[in-house]
C-alpha positions in Angstrom: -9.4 25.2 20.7 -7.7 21.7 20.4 -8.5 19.6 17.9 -11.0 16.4 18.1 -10.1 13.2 17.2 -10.4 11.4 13.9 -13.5 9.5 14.4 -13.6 5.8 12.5 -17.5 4.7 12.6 -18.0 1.1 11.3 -18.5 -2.5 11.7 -15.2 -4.3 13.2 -14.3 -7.6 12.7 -11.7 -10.0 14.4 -9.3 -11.1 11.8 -7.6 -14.8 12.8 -4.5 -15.9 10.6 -3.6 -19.7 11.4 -0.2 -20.7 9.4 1.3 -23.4 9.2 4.1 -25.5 7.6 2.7 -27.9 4.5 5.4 -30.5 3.6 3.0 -33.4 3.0 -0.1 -34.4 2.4 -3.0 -36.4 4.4 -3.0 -39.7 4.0 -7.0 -39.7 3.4 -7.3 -37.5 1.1 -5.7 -35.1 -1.3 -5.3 -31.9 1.1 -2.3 -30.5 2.6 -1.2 -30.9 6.0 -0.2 -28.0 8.0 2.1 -28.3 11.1 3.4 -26.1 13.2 0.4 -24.1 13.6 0.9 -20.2 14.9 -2.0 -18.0 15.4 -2.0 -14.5 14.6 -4.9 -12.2 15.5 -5.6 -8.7 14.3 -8.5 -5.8 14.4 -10.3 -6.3 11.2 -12.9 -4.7 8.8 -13.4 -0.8 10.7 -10.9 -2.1 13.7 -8.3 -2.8 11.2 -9.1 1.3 10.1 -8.9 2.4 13.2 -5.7 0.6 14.0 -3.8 2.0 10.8 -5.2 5.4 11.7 -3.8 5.5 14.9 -0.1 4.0 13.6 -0.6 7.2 11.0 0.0 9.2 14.5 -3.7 10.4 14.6 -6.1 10.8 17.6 -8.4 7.6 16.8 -11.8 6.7 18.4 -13.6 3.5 16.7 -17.6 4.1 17.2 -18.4 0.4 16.1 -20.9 -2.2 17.4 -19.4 -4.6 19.6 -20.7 -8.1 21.3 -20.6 -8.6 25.0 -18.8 -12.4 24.0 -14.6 -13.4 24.3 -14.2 -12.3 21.1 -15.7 -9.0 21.2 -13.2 -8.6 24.8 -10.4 -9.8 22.4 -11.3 -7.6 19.4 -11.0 -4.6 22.2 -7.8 -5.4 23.7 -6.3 -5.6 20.4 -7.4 -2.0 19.5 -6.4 -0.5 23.1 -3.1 -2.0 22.2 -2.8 0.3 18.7 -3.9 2.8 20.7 -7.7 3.0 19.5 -10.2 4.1 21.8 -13.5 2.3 21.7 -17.1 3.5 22.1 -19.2 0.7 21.6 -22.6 0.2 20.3 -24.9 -2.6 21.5 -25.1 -5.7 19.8 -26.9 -8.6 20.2 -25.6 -11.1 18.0 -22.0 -12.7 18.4 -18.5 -11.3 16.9 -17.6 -11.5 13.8 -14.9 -13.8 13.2 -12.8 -14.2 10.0 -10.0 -17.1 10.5 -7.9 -17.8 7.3 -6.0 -20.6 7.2 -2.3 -19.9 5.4 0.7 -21.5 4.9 3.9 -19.6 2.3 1.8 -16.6 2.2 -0.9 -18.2 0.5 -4.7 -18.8 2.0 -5.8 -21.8 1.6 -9.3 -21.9 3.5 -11.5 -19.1 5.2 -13.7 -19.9 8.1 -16.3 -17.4 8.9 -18.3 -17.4 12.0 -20.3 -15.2 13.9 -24.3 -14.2 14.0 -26.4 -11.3 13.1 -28.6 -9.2 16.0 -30.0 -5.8 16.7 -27.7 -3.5 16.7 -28.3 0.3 19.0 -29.4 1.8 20.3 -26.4 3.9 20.1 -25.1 5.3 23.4 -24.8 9.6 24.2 -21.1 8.6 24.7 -21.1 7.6 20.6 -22.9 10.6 19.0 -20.8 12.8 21.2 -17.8 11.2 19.5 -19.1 11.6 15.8 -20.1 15.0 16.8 -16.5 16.0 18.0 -14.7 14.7 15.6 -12.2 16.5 13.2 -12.9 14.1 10.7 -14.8 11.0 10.0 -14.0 7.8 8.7 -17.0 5.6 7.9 -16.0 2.0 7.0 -19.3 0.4 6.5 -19.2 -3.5 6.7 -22.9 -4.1 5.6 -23.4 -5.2 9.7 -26.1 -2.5 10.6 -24.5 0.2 12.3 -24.7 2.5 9.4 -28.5 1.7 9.3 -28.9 3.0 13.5 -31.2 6.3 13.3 -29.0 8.3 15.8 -25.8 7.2 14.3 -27.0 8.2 10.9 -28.2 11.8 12.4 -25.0 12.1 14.0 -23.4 11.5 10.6 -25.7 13.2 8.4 -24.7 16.7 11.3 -21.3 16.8 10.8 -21.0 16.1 6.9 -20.5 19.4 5.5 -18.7 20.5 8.7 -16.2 18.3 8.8 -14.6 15.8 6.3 -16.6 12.8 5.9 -14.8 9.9 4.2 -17.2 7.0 3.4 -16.2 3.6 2.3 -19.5 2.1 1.2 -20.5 -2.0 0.9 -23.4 -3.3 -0.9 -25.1 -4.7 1.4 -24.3 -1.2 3.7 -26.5 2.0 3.8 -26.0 5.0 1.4 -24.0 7.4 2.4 -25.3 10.5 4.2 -25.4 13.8 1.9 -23.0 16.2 2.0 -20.0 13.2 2.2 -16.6 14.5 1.1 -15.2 11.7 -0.5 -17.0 7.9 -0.9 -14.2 5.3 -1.6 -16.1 2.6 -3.3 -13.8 0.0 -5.7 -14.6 -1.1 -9.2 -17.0 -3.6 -8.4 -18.9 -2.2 -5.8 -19.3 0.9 -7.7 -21.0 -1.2 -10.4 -23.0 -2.4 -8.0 -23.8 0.8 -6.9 -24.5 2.1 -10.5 -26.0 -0.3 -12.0 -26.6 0.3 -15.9 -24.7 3.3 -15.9 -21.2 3.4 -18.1 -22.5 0.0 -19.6 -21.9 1.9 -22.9 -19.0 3.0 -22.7 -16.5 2.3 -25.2 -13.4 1.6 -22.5 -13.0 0.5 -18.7 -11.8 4.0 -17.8 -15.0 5.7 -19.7 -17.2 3.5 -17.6 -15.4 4.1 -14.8 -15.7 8.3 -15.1 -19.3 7.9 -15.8 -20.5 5.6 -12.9 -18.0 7.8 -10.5 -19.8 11.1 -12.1 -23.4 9.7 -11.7 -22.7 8.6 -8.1 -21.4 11.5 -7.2 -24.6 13.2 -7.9 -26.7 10.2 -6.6 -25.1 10.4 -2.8 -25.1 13.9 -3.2 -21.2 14.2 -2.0 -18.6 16.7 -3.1 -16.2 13.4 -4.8 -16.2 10.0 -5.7 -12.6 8.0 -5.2 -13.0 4.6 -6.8 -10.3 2.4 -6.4 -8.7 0.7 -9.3 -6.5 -2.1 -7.6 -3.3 -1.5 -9.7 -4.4 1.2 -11.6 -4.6 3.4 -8.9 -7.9 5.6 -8.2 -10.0 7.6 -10.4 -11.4 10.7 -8.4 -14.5 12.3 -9.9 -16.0 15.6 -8.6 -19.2 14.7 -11.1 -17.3 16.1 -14.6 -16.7 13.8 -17.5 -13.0 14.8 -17.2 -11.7 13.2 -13.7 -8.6 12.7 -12.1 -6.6 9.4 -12.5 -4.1 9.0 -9.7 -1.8 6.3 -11.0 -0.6 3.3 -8.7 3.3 2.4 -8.3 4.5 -1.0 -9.7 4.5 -2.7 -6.7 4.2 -6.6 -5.9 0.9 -7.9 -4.7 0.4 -11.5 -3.1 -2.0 -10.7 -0.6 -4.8 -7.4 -1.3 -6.5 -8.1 1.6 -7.1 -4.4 4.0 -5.9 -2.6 0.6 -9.5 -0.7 0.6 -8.9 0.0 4.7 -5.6 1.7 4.2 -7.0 3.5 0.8 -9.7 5.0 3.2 -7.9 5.2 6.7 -4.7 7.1 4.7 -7.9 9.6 3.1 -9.6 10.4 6.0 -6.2 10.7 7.9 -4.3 13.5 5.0 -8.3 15.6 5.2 -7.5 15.8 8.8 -4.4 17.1 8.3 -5.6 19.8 6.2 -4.9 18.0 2.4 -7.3 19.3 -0.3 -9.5 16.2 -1.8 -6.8 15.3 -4.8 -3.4 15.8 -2.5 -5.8 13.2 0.1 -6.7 10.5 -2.8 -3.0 10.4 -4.3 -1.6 10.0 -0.4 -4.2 7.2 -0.2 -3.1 5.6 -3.4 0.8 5.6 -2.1 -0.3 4.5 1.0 -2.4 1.5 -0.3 0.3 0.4 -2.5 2.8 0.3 0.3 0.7 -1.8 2.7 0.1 -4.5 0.1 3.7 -4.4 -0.9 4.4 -5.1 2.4 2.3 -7.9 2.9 -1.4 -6.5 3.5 -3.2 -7.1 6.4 -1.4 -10.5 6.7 1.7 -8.8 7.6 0.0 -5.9 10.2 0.8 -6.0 13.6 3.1 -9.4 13.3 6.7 -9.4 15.2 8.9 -7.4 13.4 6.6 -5.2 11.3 3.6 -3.7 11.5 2.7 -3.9 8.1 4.9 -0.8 7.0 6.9 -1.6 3.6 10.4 -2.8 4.6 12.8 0.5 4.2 13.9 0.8 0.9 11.6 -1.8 -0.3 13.1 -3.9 -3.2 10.7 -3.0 -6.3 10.2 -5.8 -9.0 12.1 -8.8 -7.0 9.4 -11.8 -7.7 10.5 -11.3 -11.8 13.8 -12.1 -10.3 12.4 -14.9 -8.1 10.6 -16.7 -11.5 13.9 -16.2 -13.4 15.5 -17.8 -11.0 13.3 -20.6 -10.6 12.9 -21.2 -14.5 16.9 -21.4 -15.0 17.4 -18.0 -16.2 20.2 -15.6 -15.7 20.1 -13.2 -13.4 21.9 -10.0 -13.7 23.0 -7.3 -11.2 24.4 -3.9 -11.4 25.0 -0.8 -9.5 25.6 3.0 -8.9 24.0 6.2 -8.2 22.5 6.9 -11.0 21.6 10.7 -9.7 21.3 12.5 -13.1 19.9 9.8 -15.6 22.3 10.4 -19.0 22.9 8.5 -22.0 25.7 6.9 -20.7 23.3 5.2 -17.6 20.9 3.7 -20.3 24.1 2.3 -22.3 25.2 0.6 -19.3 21.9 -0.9 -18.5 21.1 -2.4 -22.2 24.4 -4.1 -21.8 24.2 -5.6 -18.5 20.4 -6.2 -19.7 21.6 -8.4 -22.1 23.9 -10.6 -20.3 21.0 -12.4 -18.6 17.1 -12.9 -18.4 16.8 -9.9 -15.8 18.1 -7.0 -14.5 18.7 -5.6 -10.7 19.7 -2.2 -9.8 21.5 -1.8 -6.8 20.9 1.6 -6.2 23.2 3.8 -3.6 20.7 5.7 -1.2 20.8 9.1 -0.4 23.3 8.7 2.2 25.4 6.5 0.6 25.5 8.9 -2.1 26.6 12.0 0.3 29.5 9.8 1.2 30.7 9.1 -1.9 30.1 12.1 -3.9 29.8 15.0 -1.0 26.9 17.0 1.0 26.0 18.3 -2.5 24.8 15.0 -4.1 22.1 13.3 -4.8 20.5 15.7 -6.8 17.9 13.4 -7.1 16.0 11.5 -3.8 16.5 8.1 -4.1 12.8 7.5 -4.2 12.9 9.3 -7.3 15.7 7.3 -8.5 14.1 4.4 -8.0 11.3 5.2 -9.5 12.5 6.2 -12.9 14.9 3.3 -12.8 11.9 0.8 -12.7 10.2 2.6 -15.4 13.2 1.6 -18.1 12.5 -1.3 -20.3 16.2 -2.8 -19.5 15.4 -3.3 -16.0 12.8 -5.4 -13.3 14.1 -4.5 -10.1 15.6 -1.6 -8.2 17.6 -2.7 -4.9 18.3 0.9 -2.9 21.0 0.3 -0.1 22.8 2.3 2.4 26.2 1.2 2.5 29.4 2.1 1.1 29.4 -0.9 -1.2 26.8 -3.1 -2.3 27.8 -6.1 -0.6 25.0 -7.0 1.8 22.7 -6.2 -1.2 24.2 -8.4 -3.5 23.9 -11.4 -0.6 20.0 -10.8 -0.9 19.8 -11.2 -4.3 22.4 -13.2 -5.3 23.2 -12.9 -9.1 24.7 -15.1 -11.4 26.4 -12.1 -13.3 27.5 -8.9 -11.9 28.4 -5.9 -14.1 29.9 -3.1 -13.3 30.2 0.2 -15.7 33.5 1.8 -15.5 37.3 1.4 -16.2 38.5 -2.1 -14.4 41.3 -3.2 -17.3 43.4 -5.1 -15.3 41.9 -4.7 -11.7 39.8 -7.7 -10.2 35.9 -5.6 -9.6 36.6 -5.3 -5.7 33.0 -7.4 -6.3 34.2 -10.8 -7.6 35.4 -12.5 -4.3 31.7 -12.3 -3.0 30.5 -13.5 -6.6 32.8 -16.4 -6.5 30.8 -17.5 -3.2 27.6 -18.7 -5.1 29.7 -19.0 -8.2 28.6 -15.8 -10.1 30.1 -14.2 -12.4 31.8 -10.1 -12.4 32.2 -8.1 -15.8 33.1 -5.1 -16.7 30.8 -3.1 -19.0 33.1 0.4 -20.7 31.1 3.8 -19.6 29.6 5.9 -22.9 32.5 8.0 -23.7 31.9 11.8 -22.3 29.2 11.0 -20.6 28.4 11.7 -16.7 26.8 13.1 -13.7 29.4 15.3 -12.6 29.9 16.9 -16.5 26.2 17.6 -16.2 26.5 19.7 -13.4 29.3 21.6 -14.1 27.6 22.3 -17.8 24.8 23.6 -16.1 26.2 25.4 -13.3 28.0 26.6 -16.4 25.2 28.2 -18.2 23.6 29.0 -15.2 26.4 31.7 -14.7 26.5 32.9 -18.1 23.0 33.7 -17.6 23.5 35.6 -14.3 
């Protein structure tokens, strides 16, 4: 028997991004003055869901309220185009309309329109949907459709059966019993909680207590709430939750971090993920799209809103640095098996400047240098440990034999490379002299290396045997 689709049910929005160029300001009055204007639509609220479902590679059908008006036609064509299928529900106000005006990345004004109205009663063609579905994705927008009595029968039938992801608003509906996993963040599980936790003697003890207590109060078999950088705390109604910790990533623009949190959820319960394996997914996931820009940055030319392969981690310390008159300060290598020798080198270089960047060989890169044997270590992995030392604020991974294209990107005022260069211009230094940087050479830890680490271990590892 095939499987049904993933079934988004919610309130969708259109989401309008107007950017422009401000150089100046208006004559008549102290406001910037944008030019250049491009407009940039997108699904929003549930649609915007929907729309990262489907790019997921799921099977997606948005059950969502929908005017008969030009935006409500717009709103659909921009779903059929990620490959959402829509099943509307009557309703008889106008479409919601959020249009943000922007200019570097920044928003500097939000212009909502759009009216309320009835909304069902639902059509056969929408319960069917909900009832078929191999998992459910509830993003509830506070619009009504949550409140619809066949919608919430429909919901309230295949909770228990099927996952049932709910990301609640306070001025939405409760969710249905038997819910496997509400999504609510900090705030709106306040809201939700009201005096509950108020005691508590730290953020993350209020946090497990209003997560336990609404847990028990929606009846549902977990509670996710969403800690912006933090991560998520995932209760199952004990005093002793799960914390799912957040990467360091760089966040201008939060906006649809909540969507993906819940569309990556519903999307890894589909696939078979047990509750905690779903919530850290979703945390990953969530952390990615913002890196990459957030909603701002979904579906524009040239990305979708996927982080950037190989994703530079810890660049805008760089970019203030820079911008202050510090030094900045590059190096680079494989750092496969982190030794004493690795650290040495990175204090040093550390303290040639005001910041550190890593260029960091990826896992191809590596094979070519060292051999089909090597990295030990993914280069995700790298990364991620590299970040986490004190020395250094940003971790560069590239693919070529050299770093040369990465070193262009960043541009550094000092280069320092670890090794034995007496004598020998650092094959480096003609591209530093470009922007009139700087190449050292930094001496490697004495006896200290990858390759002596593996061949002590494989060492041992055959005394053993």
């Amino acid at each position: 028997m095939s499987r049904g689709p993933l079934v988004v049910v919610g309130d969708a929005l259109l989401d309008v991004d107007l950017e422009g160029r401000a150089g100046r300001l208006c004559p008549d009055a102290p406001v910037p003055v944008l030019d250049d204007l491009v407009e940039h639509a997108r699904p929003g609220g549930a649609g915007l869901a929907a729309a990262l479902a489907a790019r997921d590679g799921h099977d997606v059908v948005l059950v969502s309220a929908v005017a008969d008006d030009a935006d409500g036609e717009h709103l659909a064509t921009l779903l059929a185009a990620y490959g959402v299928r829509l099943v509307a529900v009557p309703h008889a106000g106008s479409t919601p309309v959020k249009k943000r005006v922007r200019s570097a990345g920044q928003s500097l004004l939000r212009l909502d329109t759009g009216t309320a109205g009835a909304v069902g009663p639902a059509p056969e063609s929408a319960l069917e949907a909900i009832r078929s579905a191999s998992a459910v994705l509830v993003a509830d927008y506070g619009r009504g459709l949550t409140d619809e009595p066949a919608v919430r029968e429909a919901l309230s039938g295949v909770a228990g059966r099927v996952p049932v992801v709910w990301d609640p608003h306070p001025r939405g509906s409760a969710p249905v019993p038997g819910v496997r996993l509400v999504t609510p963040n900090r705030d709106e599980a306040a809201h939700f909680a009201g005096d509950v936790g108020r005691d508590a003697r730290t953020p993350l003890g209020q946090a497990s207590a209003r997560a336990a207590a609404l847990v028990e109060r929606w009846s549902a078999s977990a509670v996710a709430m969403t800690l912006g950088a933090q991560g998520a705390l995932l209760s199952h109604g004990e005093s002793s939750p799960s914390v799912l910790p957040a990467p360091r990533v760089a966040v201008a623009d939060p906006c649809g971090a909540g969507d993906r949190f819940a569309s990556a959820a519903a999307g890894a319960l589909a696939s078979g993920a047990v509750t905690t394996e779903a919530v850290q997914a979703a945390v990953l996931a969530a952390a990615d799209f913002v890196a990459a820009g957030g909603a701002a940055a979904f579906g524009r030319p040239g990305t979708d809103g996927d982080p950037a392969e190989h994703a530079p981690r810890g660049l805008e310390r760089v970019e203030r640095v820079r911008a202050a008159g510090g030094t900045v300060v590059a190096t680079g290598g494989c750092f496969d098996l982190l030794h004493a020798g690795h650290v040495a080198t990175l204090e040093a270089a550390r303290a040639l400047g005001d910041c550190l960047v890593v260029c960091l060989n990826s896992d191809a890169s590596v094979r070519r240098l060292k051999g089909e044997a090597r990295p030990l270590v993914p280069q995700d992995d790298r990364a991620r440990v590299l970040a986490a030392l004190e020395p250094v604020d940003a971790v560069v991974v590239f693919d070529e034999d050299t770093p040369t294209e990465a070193l262009r990107r960043v541009r550094p005022d000092v280069w320092a490379k670890g090794g034995d260069y007496a004598g020998v211009e650092l094959p480096e230094a003609t591209l530093l002299r470009e922007w009139g940087g700087q190449s050292v050479v930094l001496p490697y830890l004495q006896g200290r290396s990858t390759t002596n680490l593996v061949a002590t271990a494989a060492e041992r590892a055959g005394l053993r045997g």
